[in-house]
C-alpha positions as CSV (number, residue, x, y, z in Angstrom):
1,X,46.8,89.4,-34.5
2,X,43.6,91.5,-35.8
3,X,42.9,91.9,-39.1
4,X,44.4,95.6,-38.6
5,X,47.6,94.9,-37.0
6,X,48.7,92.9,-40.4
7,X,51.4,94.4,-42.1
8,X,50.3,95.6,-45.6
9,X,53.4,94.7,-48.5
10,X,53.4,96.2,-51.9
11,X,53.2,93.6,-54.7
12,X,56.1,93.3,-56.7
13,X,54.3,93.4,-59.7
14,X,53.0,97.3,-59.1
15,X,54.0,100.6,-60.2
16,X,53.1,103.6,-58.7
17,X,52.9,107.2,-60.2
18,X,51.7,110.5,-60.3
19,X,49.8,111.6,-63.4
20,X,49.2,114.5,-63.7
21,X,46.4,115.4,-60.7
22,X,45.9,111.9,-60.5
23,X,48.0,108.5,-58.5
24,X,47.5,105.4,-60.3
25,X,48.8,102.4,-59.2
26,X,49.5,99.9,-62.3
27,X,49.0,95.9,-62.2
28,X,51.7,94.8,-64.9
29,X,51.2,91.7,-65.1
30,X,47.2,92.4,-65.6
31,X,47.8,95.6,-67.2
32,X,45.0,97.2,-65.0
33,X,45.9,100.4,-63.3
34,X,43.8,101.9,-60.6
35,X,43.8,105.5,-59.6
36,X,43.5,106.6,-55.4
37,X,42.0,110.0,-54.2
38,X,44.2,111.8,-51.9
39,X,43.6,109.8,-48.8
40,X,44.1,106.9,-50.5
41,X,47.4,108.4,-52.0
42,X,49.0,108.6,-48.7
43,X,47.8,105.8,-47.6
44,X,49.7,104.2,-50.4
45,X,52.6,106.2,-49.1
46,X,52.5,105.6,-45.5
47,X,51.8,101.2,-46.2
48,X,55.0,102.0,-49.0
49,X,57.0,103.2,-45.3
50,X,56.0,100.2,-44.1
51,X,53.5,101.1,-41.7
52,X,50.9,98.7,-40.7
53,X,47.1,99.3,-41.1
54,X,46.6,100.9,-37.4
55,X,49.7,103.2,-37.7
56,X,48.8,104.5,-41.0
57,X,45.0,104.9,-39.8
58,X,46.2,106.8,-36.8
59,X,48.4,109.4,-39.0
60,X,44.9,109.8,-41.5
61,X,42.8,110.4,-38.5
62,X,45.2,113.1,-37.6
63,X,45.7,114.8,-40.7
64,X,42.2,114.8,-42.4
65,X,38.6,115.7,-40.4
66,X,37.2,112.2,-40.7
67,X,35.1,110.2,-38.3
68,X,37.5,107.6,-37.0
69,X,34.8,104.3,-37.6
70,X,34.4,106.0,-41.1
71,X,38.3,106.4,-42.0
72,X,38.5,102.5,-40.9
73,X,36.2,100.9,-42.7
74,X,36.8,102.9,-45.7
75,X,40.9,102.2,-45.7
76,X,39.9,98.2,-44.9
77,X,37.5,98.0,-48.0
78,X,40.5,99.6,-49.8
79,X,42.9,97.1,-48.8
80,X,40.6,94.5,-49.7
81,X,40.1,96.0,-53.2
82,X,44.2,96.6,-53.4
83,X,44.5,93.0,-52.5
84,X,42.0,91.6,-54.9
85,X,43.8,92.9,-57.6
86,X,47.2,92.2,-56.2
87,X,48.7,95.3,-55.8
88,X,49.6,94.6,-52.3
89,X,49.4,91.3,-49.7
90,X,48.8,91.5,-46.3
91,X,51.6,89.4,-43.9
């Protein structure tokens, strides 16, 4: 299995909200919260569905003008972040 066929979980230990303009995810055992953009908003929703990293990167690359290589490496380096502060574990 590639790195991008891995299933992404959210932690149990996160909260998620809209503030305002802004989505912030909240670490509560750390007490860290980190805010997304808008890509990285639905992202949040689509890995929340249950998606895995390639269905959720195919929706993006159909709903925002992106180059594809771009959109990937961007949304992995976001994981990674997510996962570093676990918010999220990849199975």
């Amino acid at each position: 299995m590639s790195q991008f066929e891995k299933n992404i979980n959210i932690s149990k230990n996160t909260i998620s909200r809209e503030m305002g303009d802004a989505f912030v995810i909240l670490n509560v055992h750390s007490e860290r919260f980190y805010e997304l953009n808008d890509v990285g908003k639905r992202f949040w929703e689509l890995i929340s569905s249950h998606h895995q990293f390639d269905e959720a990167l195919s929706i993006l690359q159909n709903e925002y003008d992106v180059y594809p290589d771009q959109l990937r490496e961007d949304l992995w380096r976001l994981v990674e972040q997510l996962e570093n502060a676990e918010l999220i574990y990849c199975s």
